[in-house]
C-alpha positions as CSV (number, residue, x, y, z in Angstrom):
1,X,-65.0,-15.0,19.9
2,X,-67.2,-17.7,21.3
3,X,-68.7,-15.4,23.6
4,X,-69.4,-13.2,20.5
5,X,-71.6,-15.9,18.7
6,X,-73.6,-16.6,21.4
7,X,-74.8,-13.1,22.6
8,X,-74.5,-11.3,20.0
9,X,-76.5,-8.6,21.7
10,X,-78.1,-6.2,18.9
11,X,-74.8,-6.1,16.8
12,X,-75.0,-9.9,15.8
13,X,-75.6,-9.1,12.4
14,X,-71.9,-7.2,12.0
15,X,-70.1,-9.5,12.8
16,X,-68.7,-11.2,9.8
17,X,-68.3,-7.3,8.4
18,X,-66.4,-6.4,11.1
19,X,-64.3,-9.1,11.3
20,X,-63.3,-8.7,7.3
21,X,-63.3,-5.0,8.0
22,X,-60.2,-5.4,10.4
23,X,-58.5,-8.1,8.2
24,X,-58.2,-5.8,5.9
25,X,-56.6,-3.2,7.5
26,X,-53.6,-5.7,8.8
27,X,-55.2,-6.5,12.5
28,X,-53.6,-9.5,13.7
29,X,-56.1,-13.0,14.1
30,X,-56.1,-12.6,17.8
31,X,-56.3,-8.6,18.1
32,X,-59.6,-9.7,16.0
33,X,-61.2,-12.0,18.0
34,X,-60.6,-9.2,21.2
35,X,-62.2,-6.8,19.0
36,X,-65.1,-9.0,17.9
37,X,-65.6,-9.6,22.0
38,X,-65.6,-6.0,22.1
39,X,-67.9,-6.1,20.0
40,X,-70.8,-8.4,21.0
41,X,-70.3,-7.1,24.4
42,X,-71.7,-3.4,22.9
43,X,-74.4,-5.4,21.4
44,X,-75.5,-6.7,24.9
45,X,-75.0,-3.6,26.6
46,X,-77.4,-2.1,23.7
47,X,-79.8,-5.0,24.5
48,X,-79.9,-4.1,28.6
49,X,-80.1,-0.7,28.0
50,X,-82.8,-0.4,25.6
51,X,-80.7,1.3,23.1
52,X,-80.4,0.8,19.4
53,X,-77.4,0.5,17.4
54,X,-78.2,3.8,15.6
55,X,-77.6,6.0,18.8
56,X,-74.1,5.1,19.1
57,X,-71.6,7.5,19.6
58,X,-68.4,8.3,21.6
59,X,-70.7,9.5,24.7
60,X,-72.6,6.2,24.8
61,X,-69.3,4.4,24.6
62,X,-67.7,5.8,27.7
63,X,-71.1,5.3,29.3
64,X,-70.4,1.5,27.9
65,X,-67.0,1.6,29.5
66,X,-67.8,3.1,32.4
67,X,-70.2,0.0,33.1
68,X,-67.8,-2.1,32.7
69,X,-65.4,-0.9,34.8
70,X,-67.8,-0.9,37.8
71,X,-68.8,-4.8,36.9
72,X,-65.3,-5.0,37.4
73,X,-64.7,-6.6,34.2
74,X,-61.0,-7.7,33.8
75,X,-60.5,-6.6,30.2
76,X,-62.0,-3.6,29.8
77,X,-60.5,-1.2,26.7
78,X,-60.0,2.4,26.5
79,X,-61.7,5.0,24.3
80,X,-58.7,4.6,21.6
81,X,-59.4,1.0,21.4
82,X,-63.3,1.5,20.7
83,X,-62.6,3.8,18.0
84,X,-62.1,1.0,15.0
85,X,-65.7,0.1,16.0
86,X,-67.3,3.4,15.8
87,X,-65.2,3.7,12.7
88,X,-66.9,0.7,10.8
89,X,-70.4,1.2,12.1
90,X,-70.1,4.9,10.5
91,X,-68.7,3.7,7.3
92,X,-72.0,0.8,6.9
93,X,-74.0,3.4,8.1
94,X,-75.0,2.1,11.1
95,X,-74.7,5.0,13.5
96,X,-74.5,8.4,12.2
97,X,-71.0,10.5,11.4
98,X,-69.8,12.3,14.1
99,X,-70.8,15.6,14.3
100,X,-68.5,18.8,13.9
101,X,-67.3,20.5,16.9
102,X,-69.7,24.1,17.6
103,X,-67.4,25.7,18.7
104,X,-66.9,29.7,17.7
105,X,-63.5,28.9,16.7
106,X,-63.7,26.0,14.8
107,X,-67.0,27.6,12.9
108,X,-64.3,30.1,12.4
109,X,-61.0,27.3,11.4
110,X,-64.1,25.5,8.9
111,X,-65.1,29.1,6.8
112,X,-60.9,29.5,6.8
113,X,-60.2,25.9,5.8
114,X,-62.8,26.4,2.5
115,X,-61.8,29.6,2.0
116,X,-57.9,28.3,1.0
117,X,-59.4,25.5,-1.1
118,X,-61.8,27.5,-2.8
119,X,-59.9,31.0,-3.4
120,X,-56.5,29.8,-3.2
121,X,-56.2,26.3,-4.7
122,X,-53.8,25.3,-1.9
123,X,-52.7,21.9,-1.9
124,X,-54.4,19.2,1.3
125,X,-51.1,19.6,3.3
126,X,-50.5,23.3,2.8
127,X,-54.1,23.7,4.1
128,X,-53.7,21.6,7.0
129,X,-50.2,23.0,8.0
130,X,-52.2,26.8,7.8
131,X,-55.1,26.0,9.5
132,X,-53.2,24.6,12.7
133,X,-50.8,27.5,13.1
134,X,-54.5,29.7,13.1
135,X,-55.8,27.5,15.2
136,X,-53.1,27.9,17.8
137,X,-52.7,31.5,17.4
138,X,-56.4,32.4,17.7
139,X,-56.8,30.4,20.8
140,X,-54.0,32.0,22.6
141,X,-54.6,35.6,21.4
142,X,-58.7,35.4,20.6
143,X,-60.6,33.0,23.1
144,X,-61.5,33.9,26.4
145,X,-64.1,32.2,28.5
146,X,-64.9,29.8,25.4
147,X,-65.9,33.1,23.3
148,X,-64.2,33.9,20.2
149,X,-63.7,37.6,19.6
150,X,-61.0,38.3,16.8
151,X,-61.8,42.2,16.9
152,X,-59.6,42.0,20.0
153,X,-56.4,41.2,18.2
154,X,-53.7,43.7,18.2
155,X,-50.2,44.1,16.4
156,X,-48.5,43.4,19.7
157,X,-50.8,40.1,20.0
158,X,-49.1,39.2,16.5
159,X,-45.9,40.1,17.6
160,X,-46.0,38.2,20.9
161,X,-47.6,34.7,19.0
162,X,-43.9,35.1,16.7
163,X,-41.7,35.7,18.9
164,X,-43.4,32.4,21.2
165,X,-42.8,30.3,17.6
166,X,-39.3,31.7,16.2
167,X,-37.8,30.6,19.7
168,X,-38.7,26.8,19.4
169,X,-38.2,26.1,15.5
170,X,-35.9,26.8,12.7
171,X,-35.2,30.1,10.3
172,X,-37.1,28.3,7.9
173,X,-39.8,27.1,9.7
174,X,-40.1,30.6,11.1
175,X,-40.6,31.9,7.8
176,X,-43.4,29.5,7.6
177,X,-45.0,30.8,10.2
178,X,-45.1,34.3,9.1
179,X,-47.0,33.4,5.5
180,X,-49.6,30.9,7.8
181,X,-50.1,33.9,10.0
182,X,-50.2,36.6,7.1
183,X,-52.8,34.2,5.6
184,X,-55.4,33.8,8.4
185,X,-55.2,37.5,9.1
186,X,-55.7,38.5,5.0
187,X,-58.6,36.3,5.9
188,X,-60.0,38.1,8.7
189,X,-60.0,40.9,6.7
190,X,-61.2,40.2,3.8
191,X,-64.4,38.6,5.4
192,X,-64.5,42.1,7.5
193,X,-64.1,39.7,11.1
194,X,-61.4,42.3,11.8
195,X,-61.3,46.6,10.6
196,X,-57.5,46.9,10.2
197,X,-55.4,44.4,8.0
198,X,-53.3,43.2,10.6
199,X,-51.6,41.4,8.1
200,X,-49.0,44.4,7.8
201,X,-48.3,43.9,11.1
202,X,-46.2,40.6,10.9
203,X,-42.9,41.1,10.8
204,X,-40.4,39.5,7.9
205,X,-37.9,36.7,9.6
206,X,-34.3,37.7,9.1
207,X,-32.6,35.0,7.8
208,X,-30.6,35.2,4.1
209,X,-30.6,31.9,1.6
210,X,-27.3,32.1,0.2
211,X,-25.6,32.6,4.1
212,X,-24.8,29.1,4.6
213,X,-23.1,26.3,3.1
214,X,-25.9,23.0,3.0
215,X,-24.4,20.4,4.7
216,X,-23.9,17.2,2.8
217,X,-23.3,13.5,3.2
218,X,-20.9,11.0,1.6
219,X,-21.1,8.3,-0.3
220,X,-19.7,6.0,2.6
221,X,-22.5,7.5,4.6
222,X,-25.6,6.9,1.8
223,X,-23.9,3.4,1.3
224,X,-24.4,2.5,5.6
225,X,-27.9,4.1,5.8
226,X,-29.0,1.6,3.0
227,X,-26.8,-1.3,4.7
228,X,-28.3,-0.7,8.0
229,X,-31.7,-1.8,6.7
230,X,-32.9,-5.3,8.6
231,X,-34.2,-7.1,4.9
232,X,-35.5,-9.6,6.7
233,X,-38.5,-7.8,8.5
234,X,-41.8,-6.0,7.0
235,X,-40.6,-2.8,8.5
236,X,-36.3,-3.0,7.2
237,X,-37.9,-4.2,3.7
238,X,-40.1,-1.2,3.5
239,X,-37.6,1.7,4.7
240,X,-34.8,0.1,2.4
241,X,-37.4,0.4,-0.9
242,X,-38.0,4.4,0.8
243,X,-34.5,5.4,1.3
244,X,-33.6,4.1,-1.8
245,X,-36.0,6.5,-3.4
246,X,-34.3,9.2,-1.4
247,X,-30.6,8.7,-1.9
248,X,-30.9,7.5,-5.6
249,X,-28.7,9.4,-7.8
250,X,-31.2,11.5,-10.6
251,X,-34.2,10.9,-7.9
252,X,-33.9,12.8,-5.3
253,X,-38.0,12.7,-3.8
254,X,-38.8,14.6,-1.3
255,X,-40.7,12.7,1.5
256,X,-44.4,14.4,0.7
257,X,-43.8,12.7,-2.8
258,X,-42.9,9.4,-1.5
259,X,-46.0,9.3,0.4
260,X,-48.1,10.4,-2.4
261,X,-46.8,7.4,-4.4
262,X,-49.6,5.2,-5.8
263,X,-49.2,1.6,-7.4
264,X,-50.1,3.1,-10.4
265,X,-47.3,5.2,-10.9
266,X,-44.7,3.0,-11.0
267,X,-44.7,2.2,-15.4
268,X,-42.8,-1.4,-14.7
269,X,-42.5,-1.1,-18.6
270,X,-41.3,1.8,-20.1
271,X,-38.8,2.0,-16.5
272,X,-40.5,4.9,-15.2
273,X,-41.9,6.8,-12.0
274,X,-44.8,9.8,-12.0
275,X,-44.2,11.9,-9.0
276,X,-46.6,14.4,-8.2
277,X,-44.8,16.8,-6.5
278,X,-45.6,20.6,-5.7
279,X,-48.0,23.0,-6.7
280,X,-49.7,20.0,-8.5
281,X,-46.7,19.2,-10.3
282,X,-46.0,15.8,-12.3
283,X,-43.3,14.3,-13.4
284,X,-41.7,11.6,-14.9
285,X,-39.0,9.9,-13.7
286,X,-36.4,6.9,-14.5
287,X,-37.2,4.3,-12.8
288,X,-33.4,2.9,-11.8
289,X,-33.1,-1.2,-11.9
290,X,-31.8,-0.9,-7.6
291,X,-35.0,1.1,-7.1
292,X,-37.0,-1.3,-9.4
293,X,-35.5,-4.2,-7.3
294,X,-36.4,-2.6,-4.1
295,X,-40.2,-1.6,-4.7
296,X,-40.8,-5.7,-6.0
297,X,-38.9,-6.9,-3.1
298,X,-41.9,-4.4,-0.8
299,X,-44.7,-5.3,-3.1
300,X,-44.3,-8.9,-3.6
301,X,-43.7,-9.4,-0.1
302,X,-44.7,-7.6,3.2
303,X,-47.2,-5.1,1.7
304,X,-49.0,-7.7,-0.1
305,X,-52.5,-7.2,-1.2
306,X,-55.0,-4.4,0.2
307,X,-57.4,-1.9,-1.2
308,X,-55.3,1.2,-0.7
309,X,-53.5,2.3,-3.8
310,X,-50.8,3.9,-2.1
311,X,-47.5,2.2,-2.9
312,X,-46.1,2.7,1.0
313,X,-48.6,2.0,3.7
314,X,-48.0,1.6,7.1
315,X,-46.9,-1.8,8.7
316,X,-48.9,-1.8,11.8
317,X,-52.6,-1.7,12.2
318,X,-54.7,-0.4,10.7
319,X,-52.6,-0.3,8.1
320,X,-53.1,2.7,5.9
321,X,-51.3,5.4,3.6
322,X,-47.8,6.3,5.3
323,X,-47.9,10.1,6.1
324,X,-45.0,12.5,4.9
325,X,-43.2,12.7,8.5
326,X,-42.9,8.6,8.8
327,X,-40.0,9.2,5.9
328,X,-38.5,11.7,8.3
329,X,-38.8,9.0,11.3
330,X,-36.9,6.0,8.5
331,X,-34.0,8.3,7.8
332,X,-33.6,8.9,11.8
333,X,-33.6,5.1,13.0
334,X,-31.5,4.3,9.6
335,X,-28.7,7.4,11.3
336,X,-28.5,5.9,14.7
337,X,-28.4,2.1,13.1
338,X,-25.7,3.1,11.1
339,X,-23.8,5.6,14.1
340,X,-24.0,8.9,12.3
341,X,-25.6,12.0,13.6
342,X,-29.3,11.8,13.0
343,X,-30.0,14.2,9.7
344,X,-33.7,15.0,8.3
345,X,-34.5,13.3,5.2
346,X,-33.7,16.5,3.1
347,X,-29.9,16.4,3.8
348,X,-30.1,13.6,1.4
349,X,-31.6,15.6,-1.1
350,X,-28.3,18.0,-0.3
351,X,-26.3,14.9,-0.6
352,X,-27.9,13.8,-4.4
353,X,-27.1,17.9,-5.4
354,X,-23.0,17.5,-3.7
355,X,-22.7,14.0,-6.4
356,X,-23.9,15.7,-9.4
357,X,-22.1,18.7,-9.0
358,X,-19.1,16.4,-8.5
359,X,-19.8,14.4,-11.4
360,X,-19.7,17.6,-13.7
361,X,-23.3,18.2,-14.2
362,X,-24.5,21.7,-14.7
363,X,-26.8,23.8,-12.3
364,X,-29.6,24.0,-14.6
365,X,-29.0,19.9,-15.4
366,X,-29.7,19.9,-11.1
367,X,-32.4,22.4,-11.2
368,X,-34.4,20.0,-13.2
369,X,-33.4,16.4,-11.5
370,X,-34.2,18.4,-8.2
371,X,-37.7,20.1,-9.6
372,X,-37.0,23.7,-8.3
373,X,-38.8,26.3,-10.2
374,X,-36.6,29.0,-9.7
375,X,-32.7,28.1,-10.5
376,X,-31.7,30.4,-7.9
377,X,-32.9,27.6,-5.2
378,X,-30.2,25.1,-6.7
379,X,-27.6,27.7,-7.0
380,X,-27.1,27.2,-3.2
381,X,-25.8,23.9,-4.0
382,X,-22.7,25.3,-5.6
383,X,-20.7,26.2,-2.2
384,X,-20.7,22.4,-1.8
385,X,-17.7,21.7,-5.0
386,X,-15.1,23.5,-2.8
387,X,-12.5,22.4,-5.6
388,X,-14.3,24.3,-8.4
389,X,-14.3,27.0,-6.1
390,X,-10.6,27.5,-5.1
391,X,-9.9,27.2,-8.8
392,X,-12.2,30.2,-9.4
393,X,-11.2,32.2,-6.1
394,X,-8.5,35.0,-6.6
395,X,-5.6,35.5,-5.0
396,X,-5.1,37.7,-2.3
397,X,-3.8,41.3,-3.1
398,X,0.0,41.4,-2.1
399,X,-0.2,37.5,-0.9
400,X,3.2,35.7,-2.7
């Protein structure tokens, strides 16, 4: 820090910016004072090389790196550890915004990427979950020698870029991957990139929704995830207040909802919880007193104050919005703290479906605590009340 106020090189006047800057986003007091070091010694570098602050950029700061290195400097970061710096001096305006990749194919990924928002309306996540499955398929099927050339794509390249994907991921996630390809090549077609619709060509994934039985978890086993939780650390404070959310009976979030979650949404008044969920969807929901109890104990304590109006941020810096998977990641660790097989967060959805059905409640009554628009969705969850069903089975013809 000292060495920052005395050369301050020709970034001495961001100093005290900077330094608020990564406050904010939860850097620790001595992670701070490295950075500001970091800092002033870009401004001298700036200085000796007759540079000014404004032609910063990621090439200038491996040239930067690479100077110190051959000083032999004993502290000398990498290119992740420059980043929050770029970051802030883009933000006051200091050195431009990075520019786009020129690259055919991500011309080609950016004209795809409005074309969703624009035609389609599809939600942030949707897009993003699209664009990399055509990203990865165009490369592999589409680039050669850094040249993009989709009017070389053939049925059997579509074939081969499925059958690659269905042998690494799930039925489900293998269906995904036939509407994200369908939707790239409707797209290459309907901007006449490509002559045929080669969308016909992608075959449907076999794999039947009412097949298997959804696996669910006991009460014993919701009651040790939650127990499990270390309450006296940032991180076991904030994964008790998320899987509370998850295994709360008449809640039943799904982890993209979770992370949506903004301060504002919790009504501490009228006891209740807006949850935008799919498709733009909002709802209302009851905000329990356990859940209640669990988002204070996060909010009062280690969230505390920042100008992010997400409810869940991240404990680590920078701190920032969580992202869906992270809930994915606190049911995992709670599973292996607690000794059960590690489950995704949806099996507690499954879970929240077996106790209503085994309290009585109707499918319909299910259909709307869960928020699936089509009732046939929840009518999966009836193979789990194995008692209602032997009551309803028949017997066996000639059985005694």
């Amino acid at each position: 820090m000292s060495g920052t106020r005395r050369k301050p090189g020709r970034l001495g006047g961001h100093v005290e910016g900077y330094r608020s800057w990564l406050e904010q986003r939860g850097y620790t007091p001595l992670t701070v004072t490295n950075m500001l070091n970091d800092l002033g010694q870009v401004g001298v570098w700036l200085a000796e090389a007759d540079l000014e602050p404004s032609e910063l950029d990621e090439q200038r700061i491996a040239q930067f790196l690479a100077v110190r290195r051959a000083r032999g400097c004993r502290r000398v970061p990498g290119p992740r550890g420059m980043r929050p710096l770029l970051s802030y001096l883009r933000q006051a305006g200091v050195t431009p915004a990075a520019s786009p990749a020129a690259t055919p194919l991500a011309r080609l990924l950016d004209q795809y990427r409005l074309w969703m928002v624009a035609e389609r309306g599809l939600a942030p996540m949707t897009v993003l979950r699209y664009v990399n499955t055509a990203s990865r398929f165009l490369s592999e099927h589409a680039v050669a020698g850094g040249e993009l050339d989709v009017q070389r794509l053939t049925g059997a390249d579509v074939h081969g870029f499925l059958l690659s994907e269905c042998g690494r991921v799930s039925v489900g996630s293998a269906k995904g991957r036939v509407a994200e390809l369908r939707s790239v090549l409707r797209f290459l077609a309907v901007r006449g990139m490509t002559e045929l619709s080669l969308a016909q060509a992608v075959p449907a994934v076999a794999g039947w929704r009412e097949v298997p039985v959804p696996p669910a978890m006991t009460a014993t086993d919701i009651a040790a995830l939650l127990n499990g939780c270390d309450r006296t650390s940032p991180i076991g404070v904030r994964d008790f207040s998320i899987l509370t959310l998850l295994v709360r009976l008449r809640l039943g979030l799904r982890s993209i909802e979770i992370a949506r979650l903004q301060l504002g949404d919790v009504d501490w008044r009228a006891g209740e919880l807006v949850v935008r969920g799919k498709a733009h969807r909002q709802d209302r929901m009851p905000l329990p007193e356990d859940v209640g109890q669990a988002l204070a104990g996060y909010l009062t304590g280690p969230r505390g104050p920042s100008p992010d109006r997400h409810l869940f941020l991240t404990c680590r810096a920078p701190r920032g919005p969580i992202r869906a998977d992270l809930v994915g990641d606190v049911v995992e660790r709670a599973c292996r703290r607690a000794g059960l097989a590690v489950v995704g967060q949806h099996r507690l959805r499954h879970a929240l479906a077996a106790r209503l059905l085994h309290e009585g409640a109707g499918l319909a009554a299910i259909s709307q605590v869960l928020r699936h628009q089509d009732l046939a969705t929840t009518a999966l969850y009836a193979k789990v009340d194995l008692h209602a069903l032997r009551l309803v089975a028949q017997p066996w013809p000639g059985a005694s």
